[in-house]
TIMAR-926312 format. One line per field, with one value per residue: x, z, y of N, C-alpha, C, O in turn; residue in three letters; residue number from 0. Coordinates in nm, 3 decimals, decimal comma, padded with zeros to 5 digits, always signed. Layout:
BEGIN
n_X (X;...)
n_Z (Z;...)
n_Y (Y;...)
ca_X (X;...)
ca_Z (Z;...)
ca_Y (Y;...)
c_X (X;...)
c_Z (Z;...)
c_Y (Y;...)
o_X (X;...)
o_Z (Z;...)
o_Y (Y;...)
aa (Ala;...)
i (NUM;...)
//
This chain:
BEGIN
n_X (+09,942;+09,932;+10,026;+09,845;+09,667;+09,708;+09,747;+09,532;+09,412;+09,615;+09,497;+09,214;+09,188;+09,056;+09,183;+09,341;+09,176;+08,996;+09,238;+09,238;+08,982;+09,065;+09,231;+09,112;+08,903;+09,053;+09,164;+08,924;+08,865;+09,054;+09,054;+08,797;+08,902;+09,105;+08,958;+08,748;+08,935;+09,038;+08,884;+08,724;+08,792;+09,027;+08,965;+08,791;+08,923;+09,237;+09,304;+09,188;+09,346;+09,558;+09,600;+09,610;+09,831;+09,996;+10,065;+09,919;+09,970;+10,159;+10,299;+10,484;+10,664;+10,984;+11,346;+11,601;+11,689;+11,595;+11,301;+11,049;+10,818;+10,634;+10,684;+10,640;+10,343;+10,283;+10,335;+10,144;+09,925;+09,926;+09,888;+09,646;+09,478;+09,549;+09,480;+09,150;+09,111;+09,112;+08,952;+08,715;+08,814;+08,770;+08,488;+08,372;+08,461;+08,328;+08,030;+08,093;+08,110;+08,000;+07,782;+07,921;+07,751;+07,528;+07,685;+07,566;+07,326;+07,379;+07,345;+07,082;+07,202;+07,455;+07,289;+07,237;+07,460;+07,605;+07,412;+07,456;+07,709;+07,677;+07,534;+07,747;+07,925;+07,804;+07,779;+07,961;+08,087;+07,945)
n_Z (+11,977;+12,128;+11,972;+11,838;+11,955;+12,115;+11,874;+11,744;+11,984;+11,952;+11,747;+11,709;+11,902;+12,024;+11,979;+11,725;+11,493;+11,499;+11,465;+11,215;+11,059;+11,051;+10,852;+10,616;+10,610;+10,595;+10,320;+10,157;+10,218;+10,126;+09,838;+09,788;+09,870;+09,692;+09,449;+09,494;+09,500;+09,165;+09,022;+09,053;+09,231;+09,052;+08,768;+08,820;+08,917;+08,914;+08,677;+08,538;+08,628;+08,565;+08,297;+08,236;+08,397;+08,118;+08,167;+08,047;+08,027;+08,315;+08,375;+08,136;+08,224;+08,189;+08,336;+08,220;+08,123;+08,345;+08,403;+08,601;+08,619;+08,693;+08,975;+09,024;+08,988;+09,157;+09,423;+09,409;+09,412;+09,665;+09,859;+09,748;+09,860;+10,122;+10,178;+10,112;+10,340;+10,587;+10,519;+10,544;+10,803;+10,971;+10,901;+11,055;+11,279;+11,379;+11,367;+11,529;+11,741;+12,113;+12,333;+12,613;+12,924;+13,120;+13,401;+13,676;+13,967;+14,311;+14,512;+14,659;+14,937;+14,970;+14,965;+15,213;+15,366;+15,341;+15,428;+15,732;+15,778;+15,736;+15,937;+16,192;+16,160;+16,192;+16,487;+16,586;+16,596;+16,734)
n_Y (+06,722;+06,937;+07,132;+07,220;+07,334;+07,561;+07,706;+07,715;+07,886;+08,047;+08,159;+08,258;+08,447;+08,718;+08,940;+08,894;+08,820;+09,050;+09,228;+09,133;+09,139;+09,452;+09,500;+09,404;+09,541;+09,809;+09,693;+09,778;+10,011;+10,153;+10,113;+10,226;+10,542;+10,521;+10,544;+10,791;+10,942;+10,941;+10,933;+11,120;+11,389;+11,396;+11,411;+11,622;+11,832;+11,867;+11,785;+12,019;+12,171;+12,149;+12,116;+12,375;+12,467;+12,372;+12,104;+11,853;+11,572;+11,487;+11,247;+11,245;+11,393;+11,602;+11,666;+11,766;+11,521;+11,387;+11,191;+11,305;+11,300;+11,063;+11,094;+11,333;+11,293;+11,054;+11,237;+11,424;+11,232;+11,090;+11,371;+11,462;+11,211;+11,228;+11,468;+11,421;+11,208;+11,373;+11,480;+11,341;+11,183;+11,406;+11,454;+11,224;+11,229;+11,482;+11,342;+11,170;+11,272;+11,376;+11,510;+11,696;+11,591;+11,784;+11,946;+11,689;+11,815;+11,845;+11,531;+11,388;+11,299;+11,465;+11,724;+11,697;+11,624;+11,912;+12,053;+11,962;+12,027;+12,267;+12,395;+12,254;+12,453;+12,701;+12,707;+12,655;+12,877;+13,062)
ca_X (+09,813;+09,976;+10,063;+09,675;+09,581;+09,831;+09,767;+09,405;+09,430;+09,589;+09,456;+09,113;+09,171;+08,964;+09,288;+09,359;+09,000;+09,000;+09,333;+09,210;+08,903;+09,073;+09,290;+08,990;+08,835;+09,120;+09,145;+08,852;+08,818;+09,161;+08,945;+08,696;+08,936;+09,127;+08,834;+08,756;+09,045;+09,068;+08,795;+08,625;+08,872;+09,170;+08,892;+08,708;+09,022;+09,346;+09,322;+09,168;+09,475;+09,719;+09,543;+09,593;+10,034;+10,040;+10,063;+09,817;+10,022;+10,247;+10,417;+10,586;+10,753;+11,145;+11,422;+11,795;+11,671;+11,533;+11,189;+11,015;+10,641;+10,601;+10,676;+10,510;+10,235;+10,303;+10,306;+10,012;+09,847;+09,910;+09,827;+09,504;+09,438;+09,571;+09,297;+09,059;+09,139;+09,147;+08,793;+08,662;+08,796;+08,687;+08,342;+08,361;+08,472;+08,171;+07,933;+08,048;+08,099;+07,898;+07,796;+07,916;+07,653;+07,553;+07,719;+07,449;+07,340;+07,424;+07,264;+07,015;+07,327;+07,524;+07,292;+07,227;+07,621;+07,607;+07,352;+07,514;+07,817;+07,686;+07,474;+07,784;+07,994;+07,767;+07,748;+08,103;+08,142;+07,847)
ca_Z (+11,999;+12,192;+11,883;+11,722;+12,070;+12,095;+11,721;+11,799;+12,106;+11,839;+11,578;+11,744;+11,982;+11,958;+11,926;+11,553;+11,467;+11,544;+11,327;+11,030;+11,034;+11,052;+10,770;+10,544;+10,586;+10,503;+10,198;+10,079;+10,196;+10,070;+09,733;+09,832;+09,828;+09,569;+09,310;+09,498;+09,397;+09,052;+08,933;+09,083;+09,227;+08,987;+08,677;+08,861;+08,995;+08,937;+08,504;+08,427;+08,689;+08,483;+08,163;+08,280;+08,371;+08,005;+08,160;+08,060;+08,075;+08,380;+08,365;+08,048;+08,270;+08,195;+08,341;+08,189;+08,109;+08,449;+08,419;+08,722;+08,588;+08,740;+09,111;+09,088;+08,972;+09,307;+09,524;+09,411;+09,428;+09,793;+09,885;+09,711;+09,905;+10,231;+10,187;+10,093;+10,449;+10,659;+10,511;+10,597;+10,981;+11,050;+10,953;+11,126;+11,443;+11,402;+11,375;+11,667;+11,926;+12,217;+12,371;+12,719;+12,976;+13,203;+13,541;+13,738;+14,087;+14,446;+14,516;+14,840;+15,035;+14,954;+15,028;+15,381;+15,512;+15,343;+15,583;+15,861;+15,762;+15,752;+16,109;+16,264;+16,136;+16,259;+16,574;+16,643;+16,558;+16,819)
ca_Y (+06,784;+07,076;+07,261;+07,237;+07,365;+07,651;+07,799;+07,743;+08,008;+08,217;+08,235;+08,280;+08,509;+08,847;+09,057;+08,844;+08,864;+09,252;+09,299;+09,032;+09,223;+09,566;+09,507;+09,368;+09,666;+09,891;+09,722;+09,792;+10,127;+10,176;+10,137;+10,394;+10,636;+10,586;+10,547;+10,880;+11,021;+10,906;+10,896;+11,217;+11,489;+11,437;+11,476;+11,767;+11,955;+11,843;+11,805;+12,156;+12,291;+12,080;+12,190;+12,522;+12,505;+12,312;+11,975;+11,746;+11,423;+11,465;+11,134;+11,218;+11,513;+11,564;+11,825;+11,759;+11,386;+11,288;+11,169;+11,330;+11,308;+10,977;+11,076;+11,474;+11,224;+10,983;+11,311;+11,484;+11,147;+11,136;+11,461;+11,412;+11,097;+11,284;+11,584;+11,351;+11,117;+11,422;+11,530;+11,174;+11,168;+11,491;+11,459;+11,148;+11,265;+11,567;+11,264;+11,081;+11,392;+11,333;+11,646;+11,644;+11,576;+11,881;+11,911;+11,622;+11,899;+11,748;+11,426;+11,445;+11,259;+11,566;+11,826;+11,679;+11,678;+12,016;+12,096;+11,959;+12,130;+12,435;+12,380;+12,238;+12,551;+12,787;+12,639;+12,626;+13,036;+13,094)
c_X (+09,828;+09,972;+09,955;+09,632;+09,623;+09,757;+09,617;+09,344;+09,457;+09,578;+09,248;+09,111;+09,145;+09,099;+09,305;+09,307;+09,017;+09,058;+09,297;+09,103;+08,948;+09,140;+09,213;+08,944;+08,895;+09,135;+09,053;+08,808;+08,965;+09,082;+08,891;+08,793;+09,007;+09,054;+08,804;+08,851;+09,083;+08,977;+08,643;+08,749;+08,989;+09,081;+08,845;+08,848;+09,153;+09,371;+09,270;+09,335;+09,604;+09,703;+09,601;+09,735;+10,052;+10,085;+09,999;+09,879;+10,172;+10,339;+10,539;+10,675;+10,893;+11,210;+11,569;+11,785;+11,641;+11,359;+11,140;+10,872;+10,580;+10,603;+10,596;+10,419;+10,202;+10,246;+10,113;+09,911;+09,769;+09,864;+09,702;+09,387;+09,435;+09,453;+09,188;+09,008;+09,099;+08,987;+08,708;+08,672;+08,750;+08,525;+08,319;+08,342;+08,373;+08,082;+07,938;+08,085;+08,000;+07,933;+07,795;+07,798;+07,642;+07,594;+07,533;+07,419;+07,357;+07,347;+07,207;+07,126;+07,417;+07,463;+07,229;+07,329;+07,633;+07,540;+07,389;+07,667;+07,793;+07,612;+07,605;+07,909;+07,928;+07,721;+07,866;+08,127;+08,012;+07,902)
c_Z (+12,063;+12,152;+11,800;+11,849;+12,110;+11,983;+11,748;+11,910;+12,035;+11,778;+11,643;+11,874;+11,919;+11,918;+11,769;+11,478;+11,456;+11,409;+11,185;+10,991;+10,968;+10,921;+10,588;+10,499;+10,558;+10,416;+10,097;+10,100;+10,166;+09,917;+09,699;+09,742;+09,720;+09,477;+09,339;+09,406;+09,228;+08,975;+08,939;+09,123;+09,142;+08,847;+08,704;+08,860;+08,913;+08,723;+08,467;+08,501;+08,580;+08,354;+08,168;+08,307;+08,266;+08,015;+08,167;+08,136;+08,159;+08,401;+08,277;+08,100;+08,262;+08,245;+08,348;+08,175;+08,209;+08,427;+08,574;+08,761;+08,704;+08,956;+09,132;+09,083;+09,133;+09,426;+09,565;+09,457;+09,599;+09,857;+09,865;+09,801;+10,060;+10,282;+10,220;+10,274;+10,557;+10,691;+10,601;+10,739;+11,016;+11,093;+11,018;+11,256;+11,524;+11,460;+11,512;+11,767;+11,975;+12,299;+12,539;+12,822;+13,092;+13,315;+13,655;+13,922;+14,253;+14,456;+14,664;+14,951;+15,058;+14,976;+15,163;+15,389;+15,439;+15,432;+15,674;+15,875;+15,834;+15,909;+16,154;+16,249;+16,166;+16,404;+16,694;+16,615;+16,649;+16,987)
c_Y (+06,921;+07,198;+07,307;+07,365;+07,505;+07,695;+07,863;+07,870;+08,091;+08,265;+08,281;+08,350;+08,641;+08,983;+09,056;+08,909;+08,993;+09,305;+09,256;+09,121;+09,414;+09,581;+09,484;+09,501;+09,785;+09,889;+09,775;+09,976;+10,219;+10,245;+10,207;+10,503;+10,664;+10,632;+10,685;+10,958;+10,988;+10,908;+11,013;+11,377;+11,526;+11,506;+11,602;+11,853;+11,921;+11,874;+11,950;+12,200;+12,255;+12,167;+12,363;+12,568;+12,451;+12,165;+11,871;+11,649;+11,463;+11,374;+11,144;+11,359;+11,522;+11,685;+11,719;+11,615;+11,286;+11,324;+11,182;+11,361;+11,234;+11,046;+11,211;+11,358;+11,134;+11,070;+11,372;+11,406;+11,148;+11,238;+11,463;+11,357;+11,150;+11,405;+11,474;+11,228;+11,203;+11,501;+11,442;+11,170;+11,290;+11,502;+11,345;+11,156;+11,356;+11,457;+11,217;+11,150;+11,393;+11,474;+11,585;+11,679;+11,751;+11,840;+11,832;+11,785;+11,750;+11,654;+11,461;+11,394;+11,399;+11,715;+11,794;+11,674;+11,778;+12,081;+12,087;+12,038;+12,267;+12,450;+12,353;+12,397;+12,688;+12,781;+12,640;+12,876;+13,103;+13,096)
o_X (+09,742;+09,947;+09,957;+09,574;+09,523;+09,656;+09,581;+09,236;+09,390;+09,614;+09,183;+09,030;+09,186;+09,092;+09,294;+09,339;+09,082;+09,013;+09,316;+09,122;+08,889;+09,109;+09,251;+08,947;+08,829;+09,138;+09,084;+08,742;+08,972;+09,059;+08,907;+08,786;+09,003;+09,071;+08,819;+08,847;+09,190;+08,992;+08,532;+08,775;+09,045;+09,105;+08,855;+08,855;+09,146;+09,437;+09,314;+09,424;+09,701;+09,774;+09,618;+09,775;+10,175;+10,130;+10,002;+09,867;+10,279;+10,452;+10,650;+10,745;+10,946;+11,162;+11,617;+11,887;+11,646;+11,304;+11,173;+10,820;+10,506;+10,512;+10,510;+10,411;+10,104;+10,159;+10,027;+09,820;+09,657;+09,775;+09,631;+09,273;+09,335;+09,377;+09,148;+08,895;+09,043;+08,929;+08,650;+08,571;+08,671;+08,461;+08,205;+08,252;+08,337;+08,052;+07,846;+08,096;+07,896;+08,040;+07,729;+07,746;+07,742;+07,566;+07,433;+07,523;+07,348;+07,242;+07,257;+07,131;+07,444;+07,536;+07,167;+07,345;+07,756;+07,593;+07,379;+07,714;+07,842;+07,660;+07,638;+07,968;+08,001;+07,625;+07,869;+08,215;+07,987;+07,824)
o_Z (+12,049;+12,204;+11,717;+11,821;+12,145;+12,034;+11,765;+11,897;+12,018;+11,736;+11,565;+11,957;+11,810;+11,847;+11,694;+11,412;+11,356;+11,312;+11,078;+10,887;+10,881;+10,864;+10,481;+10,388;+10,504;+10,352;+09,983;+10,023;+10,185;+09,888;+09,592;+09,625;+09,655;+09,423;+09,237;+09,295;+09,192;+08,855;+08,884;+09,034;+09,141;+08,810;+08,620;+08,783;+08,810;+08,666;+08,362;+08,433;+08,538;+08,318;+08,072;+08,263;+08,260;+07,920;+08,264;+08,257;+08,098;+08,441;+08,298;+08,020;+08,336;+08,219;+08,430;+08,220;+08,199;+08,431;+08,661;+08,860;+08,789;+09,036;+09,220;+09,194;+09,204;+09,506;+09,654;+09,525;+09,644;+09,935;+09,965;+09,822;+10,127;+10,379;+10,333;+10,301;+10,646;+10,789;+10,706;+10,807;+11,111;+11,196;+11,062;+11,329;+11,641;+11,579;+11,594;+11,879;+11,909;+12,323;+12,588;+12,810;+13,127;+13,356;+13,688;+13,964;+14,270;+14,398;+14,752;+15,055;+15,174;+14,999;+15,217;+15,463;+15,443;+15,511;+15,745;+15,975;+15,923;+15,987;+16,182;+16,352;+16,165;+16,437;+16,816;+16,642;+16,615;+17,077)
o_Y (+07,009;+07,307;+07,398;+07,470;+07,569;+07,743;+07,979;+07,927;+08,193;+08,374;+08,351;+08,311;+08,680;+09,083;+09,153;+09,008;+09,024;+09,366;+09,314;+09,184;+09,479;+09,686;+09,531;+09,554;+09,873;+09,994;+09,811;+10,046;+10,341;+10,362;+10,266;+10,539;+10,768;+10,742;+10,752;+11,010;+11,037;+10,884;+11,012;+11,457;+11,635;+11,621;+11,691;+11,949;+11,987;+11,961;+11,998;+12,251;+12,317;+12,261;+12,439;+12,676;+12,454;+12,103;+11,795;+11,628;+11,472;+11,404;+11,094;+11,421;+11,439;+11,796;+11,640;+11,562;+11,163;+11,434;+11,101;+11,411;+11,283;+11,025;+11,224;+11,308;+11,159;+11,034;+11,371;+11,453;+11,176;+11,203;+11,466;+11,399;+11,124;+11,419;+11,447;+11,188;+11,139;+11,547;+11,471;+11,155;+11,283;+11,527;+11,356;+11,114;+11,349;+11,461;+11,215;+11,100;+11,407;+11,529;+11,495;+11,790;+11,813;+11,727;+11,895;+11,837;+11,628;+11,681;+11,530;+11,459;+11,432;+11,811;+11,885;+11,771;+11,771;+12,159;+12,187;+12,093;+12,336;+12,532;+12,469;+12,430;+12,787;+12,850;+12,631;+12,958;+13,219;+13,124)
aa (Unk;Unk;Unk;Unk;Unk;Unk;Unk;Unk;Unk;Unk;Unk;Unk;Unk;Unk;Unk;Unk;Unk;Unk;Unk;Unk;Unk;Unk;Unk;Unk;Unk;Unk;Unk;Unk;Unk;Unk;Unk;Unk;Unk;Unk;Unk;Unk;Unk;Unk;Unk;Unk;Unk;Unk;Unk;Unk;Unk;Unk;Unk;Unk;Unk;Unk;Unk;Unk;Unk;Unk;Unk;Unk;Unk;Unk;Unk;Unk;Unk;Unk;Unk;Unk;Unk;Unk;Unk;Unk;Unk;Unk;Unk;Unk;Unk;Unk;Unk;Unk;Unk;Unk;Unk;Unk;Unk;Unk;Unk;Unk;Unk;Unk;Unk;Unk;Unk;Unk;Unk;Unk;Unk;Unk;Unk;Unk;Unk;Unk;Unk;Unk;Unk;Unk;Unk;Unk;Unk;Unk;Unk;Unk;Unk;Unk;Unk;Unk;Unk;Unk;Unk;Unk;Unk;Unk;Unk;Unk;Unk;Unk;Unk;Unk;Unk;Unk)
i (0;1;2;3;4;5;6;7;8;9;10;11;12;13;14;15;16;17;18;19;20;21;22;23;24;25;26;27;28;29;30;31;32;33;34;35;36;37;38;39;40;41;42;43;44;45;46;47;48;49;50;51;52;53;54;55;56;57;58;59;60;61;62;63;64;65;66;67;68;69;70;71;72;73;74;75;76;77;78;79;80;81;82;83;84;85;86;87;88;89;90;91;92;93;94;95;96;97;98;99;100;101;102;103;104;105;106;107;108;109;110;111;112;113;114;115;116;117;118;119;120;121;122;123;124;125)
//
């Protein structure tokens, strides 16, 4: 019964939970971006540019009989995905900046022993 009781603790503890959750939700916004990327910036951008050095189909890329389509293809991908990530947390981070509060002024505690301050300091120079 030790070992139900035990797993139980950890598999239900909010750290798990947290990560099971966190990982859930990467997959799917894993998703997001690719479909982003694939299905919106590589059509918009990436195929006229190709169109445009003479390489439509990058995969079938060769130099001296190494096929090297497949990984430009890999890189660009990434990069892509990397812009695309960098867009995403920024405006994120816009959204959730919290403008800092103004400096609060002395509380009435603080400007009475300022007062007495300043009375016992002119007091003492008298």
């Amino acid at each position: 019964m030790g070992f139900v009781k035990e797993f139980k603790e950890f598999a239900f503890k909010g750290n798990v939970l947290d990560l099971a959750v966190g990982v859930i939700i990467g997959a799917a916004f894993g998703k997001i971006v690719s479909s982003l990327v694939e299905d919106v910036i590589t059509p918009l951008i990436l195929n006229p540019a190709l169109k445009a050095a003479g390489a439509e189909n990058i995969a079938k890329l060769t130099w001296n009989g190494v096929a090297y389509g497949n990984f430009l293809s890999a890189v660009i991908s990434f990069l892509c995905i990397a812009m695309v990530l960098f867009w995403i947390i920024k405006l994120a981070n816009k959204v959730n900046k919290k403008e800092a509060p103004a400096p609060a002024g002395p509380t009435e505690d603080q400007k009475l022993l300022t007062e007495i301050r300043d009375l016992l300091k002119n007091k003492n120079i008298q």
